[in-house]
ZAMARGU-4260 file (C-alpha; in steps of 0.2 Angstrom, whole numbers, plus 5000, padded with zeros to 4 digits):
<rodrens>
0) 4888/5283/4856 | 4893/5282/4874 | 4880/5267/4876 | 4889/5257/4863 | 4908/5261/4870
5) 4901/5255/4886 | 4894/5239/4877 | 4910/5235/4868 | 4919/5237/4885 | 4907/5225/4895
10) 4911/5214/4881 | 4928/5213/4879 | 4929/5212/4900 | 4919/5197/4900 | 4927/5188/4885
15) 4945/5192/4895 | 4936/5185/4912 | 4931/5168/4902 | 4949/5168/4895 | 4955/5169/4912
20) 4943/5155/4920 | 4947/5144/4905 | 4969/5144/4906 | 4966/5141/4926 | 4954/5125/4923
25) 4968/5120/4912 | 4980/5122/4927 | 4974/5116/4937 | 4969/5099/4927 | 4987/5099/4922
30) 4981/5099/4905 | 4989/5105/4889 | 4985/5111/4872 | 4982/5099/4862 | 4998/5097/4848
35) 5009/5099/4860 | 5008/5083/4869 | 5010/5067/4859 | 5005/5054/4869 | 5003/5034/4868
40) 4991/5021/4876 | 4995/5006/4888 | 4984/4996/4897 | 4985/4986/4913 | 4972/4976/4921
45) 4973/4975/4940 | 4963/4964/4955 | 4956/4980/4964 | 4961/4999/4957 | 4956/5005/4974
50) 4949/5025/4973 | 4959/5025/4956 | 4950/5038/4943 | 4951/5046/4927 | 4963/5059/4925
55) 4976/5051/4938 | 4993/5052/4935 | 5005/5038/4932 | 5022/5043/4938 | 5040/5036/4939
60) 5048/5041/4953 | 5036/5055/4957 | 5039/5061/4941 | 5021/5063/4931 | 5022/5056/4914
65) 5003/5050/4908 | 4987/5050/4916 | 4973/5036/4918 | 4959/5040/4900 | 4950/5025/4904
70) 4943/5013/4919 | 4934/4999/4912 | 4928/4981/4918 | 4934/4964/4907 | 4917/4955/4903
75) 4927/4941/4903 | 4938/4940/4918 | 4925/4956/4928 | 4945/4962/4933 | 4946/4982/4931
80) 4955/4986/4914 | 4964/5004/4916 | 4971/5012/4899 | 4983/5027/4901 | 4990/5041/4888
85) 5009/5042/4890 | 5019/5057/4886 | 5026/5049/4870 | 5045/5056/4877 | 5046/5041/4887
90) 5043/5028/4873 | 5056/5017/4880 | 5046/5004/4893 | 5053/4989/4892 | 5039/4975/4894
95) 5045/4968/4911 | 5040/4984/4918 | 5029/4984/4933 | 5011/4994/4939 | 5006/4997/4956
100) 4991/5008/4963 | 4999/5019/4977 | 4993/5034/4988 | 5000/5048/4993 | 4999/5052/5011
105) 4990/5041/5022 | 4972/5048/5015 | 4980/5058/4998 | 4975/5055/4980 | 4978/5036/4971
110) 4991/5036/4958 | 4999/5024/4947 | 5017/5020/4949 | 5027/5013/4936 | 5044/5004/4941
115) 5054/5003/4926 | 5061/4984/4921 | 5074/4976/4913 | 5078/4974/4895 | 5088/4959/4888
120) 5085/4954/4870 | 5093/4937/4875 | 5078/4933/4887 | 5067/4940/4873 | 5061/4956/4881
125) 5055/4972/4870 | 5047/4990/4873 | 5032/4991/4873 | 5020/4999/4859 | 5005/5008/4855
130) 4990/4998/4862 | 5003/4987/4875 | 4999/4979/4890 | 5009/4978/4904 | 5008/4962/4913
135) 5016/4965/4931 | 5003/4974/4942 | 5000/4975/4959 | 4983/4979/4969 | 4978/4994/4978
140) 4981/4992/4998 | 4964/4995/5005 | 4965/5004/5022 | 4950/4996/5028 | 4957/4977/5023
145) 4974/4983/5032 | 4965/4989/5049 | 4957/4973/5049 | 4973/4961/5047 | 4979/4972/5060
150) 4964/4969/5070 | 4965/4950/5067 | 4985/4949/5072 | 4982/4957/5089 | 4967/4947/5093
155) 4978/4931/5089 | 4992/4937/5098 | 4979/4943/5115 | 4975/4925/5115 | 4988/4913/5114
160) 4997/4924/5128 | 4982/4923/5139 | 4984/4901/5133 | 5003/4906/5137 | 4999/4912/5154
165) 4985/4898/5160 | 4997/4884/5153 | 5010/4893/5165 | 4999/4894/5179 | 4993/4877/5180
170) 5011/4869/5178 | 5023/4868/5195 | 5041/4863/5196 | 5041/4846/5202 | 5050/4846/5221
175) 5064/4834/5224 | 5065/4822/5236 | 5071/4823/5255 | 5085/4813/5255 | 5082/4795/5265
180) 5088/4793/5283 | 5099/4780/5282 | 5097/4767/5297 | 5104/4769/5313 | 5109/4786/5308
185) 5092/4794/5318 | 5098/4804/5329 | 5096/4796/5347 | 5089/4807/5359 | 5099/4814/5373
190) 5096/4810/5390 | 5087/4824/5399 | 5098/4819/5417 | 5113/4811/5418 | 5111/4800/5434
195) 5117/4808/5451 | 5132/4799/5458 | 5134/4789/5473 | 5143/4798/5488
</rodrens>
């Protein structure tokens, strides 16, 4: 009898621990249950998503509302296609709405930041839907292409002082000429003696 209590107790420890373990992986994925989150899919292709992944957030503002399902490359263009889920809350993007990869920190996680666009039924604009594309992206800043343009700049600028400095050197300001001695004005030179005089 006491075997089986102990049993039971083992049990119901472990199925508690595994509870446990499980609502922490969920926090820290930032996941919920599903049926509480209704969400909806835009897609945005982009030149170079950087260290972009699957479960990055998109936020607006710093303000997370989706996250990255799906990274994909177009057979047709070889571009990187990303699909997100957004919360279905914020189902008013206007289509002039913009994408940019961005980090946080200098070294941090990638994100997607969406900057929210006009809307202006005369210029013929609308929200985006279920399976939309939004069309304005911007590329990942990749720190290795952005240390060499640094690099590049400075060895530019290294050498056309040093061109500045030898031009500099090898130029002199030109002197200006004496003034000419007008004739007779030499100056005569003075008689050492004047000649004694006669007693």
């Amino acid at each position: 009898m006491q075997t089986k209590k102990h049993e039971i107790g083992v049990g119901v420890f472990m199925l508690i621990a595994l509870c446990a373990i499980i609502f922490l992986c969920l926090k820290v994925a930032d996941l919920k249950s599903l049926g509480q989150q209704q969400t909806y899919r835009l897609y945005a292709t982009f030149d170079n998503i950087g260290g972009l992944k699957v479960r990055s957030p998109v936020k607006v503002g710093g303000v997370v509302i989706g996250r990255v399902v799906d990274i994909s490359l177009d057979t047709k263009t070889y571009l990187p296609r990303v699909a997100m889920d957004i919360d279905k809350r914020y189902n008013h993007i206007p289509d002039t709405s913009s994408l940019a990869v961005r980090t946080s920190g200098l070294l941090g996680e990638q994100y997607l930041a969406l900057n929210i666009g006009f809307e202006d039924e005369d210029m013929g604009t609308s929200i985006l839907q279920d399976g939309g594309t939004i069309q304005d992206t911007k590329p990942a800043m990749v720190l290795e292409d952005l240390i060499g343009q640094f690099l590049y700049k400075s060895g530019g600028n290294n050498t056309d002082n040093a061109s500045q400095n030898n031009a500099n050197q090898g130029h002199t300001e030109p002197t200006a000429p004496k003034p000419a001695e007008k004739n007779g004005d030499a100056a005569k030179p003075e008689a050492s003696e004047k000649p004694a005089q006669q007693p």
